[in-house]
N, C-alpha and C positions, 0 to 999 in steps of 0.2 A: 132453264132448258135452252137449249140453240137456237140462235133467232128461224135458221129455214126450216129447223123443225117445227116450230111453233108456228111458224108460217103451215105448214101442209096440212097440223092438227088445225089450223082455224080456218082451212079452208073445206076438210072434210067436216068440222060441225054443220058449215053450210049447205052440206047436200053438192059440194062444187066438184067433189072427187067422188068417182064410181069406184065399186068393189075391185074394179079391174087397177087401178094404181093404188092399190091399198098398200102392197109391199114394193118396196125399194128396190130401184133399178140394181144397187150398189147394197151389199151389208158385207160387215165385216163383223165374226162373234169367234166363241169356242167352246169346247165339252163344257156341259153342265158340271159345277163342281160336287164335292159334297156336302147333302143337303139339300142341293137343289133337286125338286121331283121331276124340273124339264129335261128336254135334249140338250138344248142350247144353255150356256150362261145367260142369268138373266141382266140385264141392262141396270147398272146402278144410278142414281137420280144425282148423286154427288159422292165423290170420293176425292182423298188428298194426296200429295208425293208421289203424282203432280196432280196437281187441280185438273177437275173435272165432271161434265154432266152428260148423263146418259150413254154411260160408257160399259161396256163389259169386262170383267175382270177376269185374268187368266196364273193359273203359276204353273200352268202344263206347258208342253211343247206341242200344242198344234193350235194352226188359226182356219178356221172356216171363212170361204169367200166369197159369196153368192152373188150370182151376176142374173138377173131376170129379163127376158124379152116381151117389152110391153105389149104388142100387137103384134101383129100380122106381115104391118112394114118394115119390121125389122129382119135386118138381115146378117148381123152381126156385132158382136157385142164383144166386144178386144182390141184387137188392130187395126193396120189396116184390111180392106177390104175390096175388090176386085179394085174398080176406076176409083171408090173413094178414096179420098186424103190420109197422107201419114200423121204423123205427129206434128210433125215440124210446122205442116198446113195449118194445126190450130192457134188463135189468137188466145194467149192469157192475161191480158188485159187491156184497158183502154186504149193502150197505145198501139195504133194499129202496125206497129211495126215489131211488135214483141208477140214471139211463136216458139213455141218448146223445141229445146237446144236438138240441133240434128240426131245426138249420140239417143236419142228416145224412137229413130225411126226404126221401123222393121219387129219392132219390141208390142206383146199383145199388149191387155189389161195390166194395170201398173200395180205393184203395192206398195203403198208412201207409209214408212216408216220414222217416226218422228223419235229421239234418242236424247237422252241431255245436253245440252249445250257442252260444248267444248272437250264430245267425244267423239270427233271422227279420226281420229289419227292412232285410238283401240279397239275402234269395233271391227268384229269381224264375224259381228250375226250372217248366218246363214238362212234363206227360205228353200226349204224343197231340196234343200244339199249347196244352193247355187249362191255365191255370193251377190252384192249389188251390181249395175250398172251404172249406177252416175249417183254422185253426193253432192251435197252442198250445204253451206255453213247458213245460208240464209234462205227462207223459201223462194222471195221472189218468182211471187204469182202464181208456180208450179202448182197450187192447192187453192181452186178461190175461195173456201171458207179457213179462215183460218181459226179455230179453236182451240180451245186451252186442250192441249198445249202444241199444239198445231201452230206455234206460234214464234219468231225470231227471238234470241233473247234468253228464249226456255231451250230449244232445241235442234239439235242439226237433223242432217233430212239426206233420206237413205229410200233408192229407187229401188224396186225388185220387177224383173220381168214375168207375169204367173201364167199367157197366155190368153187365147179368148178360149170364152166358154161356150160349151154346145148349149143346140135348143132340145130338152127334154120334158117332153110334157108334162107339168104338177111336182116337177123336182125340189120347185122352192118355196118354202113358208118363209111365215116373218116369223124371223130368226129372236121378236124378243116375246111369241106367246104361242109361238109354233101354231098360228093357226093359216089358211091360205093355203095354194097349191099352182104357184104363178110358173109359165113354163121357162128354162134355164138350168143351169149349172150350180153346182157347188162344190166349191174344191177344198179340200182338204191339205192342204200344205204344213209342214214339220219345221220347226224352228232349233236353230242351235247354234251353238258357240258364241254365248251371250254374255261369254268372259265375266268383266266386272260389273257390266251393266246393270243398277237398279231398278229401270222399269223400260220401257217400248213399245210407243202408240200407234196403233197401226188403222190405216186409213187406205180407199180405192178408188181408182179411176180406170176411164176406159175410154176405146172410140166408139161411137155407138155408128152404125151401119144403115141408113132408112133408105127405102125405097118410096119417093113421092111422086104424086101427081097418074096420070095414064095415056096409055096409047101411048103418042106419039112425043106426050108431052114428059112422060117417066123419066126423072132424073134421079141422081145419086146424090143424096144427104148425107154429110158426116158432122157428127155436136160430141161435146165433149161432155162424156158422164162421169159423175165423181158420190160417193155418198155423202149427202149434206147433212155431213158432223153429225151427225146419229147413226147408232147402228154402228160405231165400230168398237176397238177392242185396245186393253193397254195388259200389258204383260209385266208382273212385278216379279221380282226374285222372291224365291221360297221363302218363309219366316221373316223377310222384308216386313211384317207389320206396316201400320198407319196408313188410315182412311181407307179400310178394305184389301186394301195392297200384301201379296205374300202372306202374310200370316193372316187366319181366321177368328172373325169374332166368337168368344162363349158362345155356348146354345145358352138360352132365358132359365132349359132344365138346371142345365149344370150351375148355370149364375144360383140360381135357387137354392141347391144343395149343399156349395160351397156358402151361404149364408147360413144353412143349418146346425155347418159343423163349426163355423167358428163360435155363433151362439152358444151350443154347445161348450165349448173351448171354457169360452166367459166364465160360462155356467162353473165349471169344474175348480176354473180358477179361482174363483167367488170362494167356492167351499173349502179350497184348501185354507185358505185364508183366516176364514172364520172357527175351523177345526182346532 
């Protein structure tokens, strides 16, 4: 599992996390497929081409994006936000002098789409009809968890603009057992023109909007929300086959039946034999 997932599962054993952050700020899923009796696709524990854990698998053209408002002091969950900070204001990493490239200001909730290495010069995936806003061959901090395959090497990296999301009260479950009712958005976005593309991992961030402190002392917070490498979604090509990807495993029935007919088979060819 993801080390900051494993992180949040060992801090709720301890009784450290209330019902109220049980579901993620950030998830990223889509249609249950078939077979599956949920809404959602369920979350696979590991899958191959490309390596992966706890990821959802898709061979549709739509991604769900849930975006949840923790409390009370939030006030926005996308962009910017009245006086709070743009993009550009956030720091992504230690370096205090490294802040997301201007070309990300004015732009809501982000979708970071991860794609094989040494295809950005033929993709020309679409979200929502629209194509990207900003690419790049290396992440370079833009993502701080980086997992497989969230990762240089494996992938180049593809920004989408999807907007912030409204507060709707009990809009969002957790997208991997549909249970919960945390208040937010979920948007539904359509994917396409995935030309020769094999697979595409798709990941979210956001500026999260908080109102702290009172009276006179009320100020405006702005942090940077991202889904931490759980909860999101990799899209393979149809009939793609291997490790869950595009094509579908047997059912155990049909595994079964196709054993009885070859026995079968055996069997007949035995007795020709012997005849």
């Amino acid at each position: 599992m993801k080390v900051l997932k494993n992180a949040v599962a060992a801090a709720i054993g301890l009784g450290l996390i209330g019902a109220a952050h049980a579901i993620n700020v950030l998830q990223v899923g889509a249609p249950a497929g078939l077979g599956d009796a949920g809404k959602y696709a369920d979350y696979q524990a590991n899958t191959t081409n490309p390596t992966e854990t706890d990821t959802a698998i898709t061979s549709s053209g739509t991604v769900y994006v849930a975006g949840t408002y923790q409390n009370n002091s939030v006030l926005n969950l996308g962009g910017q936000f009245g006086t709070g900070g743009d993009w550009s204001s956030i720091q992504i990493s230690n370096n205090p002098s490294a802040f997301f490239p201007t070309e990300f200001n004015g732009k809501g909730a982000i979708l970071v789409v991860s794609v094989p290495d040494g295809s950005l010069a033929t993709v020309g995936l679409k979200v929502g009809g629209v194509s990207y806003f900003y690419s790049s061959a290396t992440l370079s901090n833009l993502f701080p968890n980086n997992h497989d395959p969230l990762k240089d090497g494996i992938s180049d990296f593809l920004f989408y603009d999807i907007g912030s999301f409204t507060k709707t009260v009990g809009a969002v479950p957790n997208l991997a057992d549909e249970t919960g009712a945390a208040d937010g958005e979920i948007k539904t976005l359509t994917l396409s023109d995935f030309g020769s593309l094999a697979w595409a991992h798709f990941d979210a961030m956001a500026i999260e909007t908080s109102e702290q402190g009172g009276g006179s002392n009320v100020r405006i917070v702005t942090t940077w929300e991202n889904n931490p490498g759980s909860h999101d979604l990799t899209w393979k090509k149809p009939g793609g086959g291997g490790g869950g990807g595009g094509g579908n495993a047997p059912e155990p029935g049909s595994l079964a039946l196709l054993g009885v007919g070859l026995a079968g088979l055996a069997a007949r060819l035995r007795s020709r034999r012997t005849a």
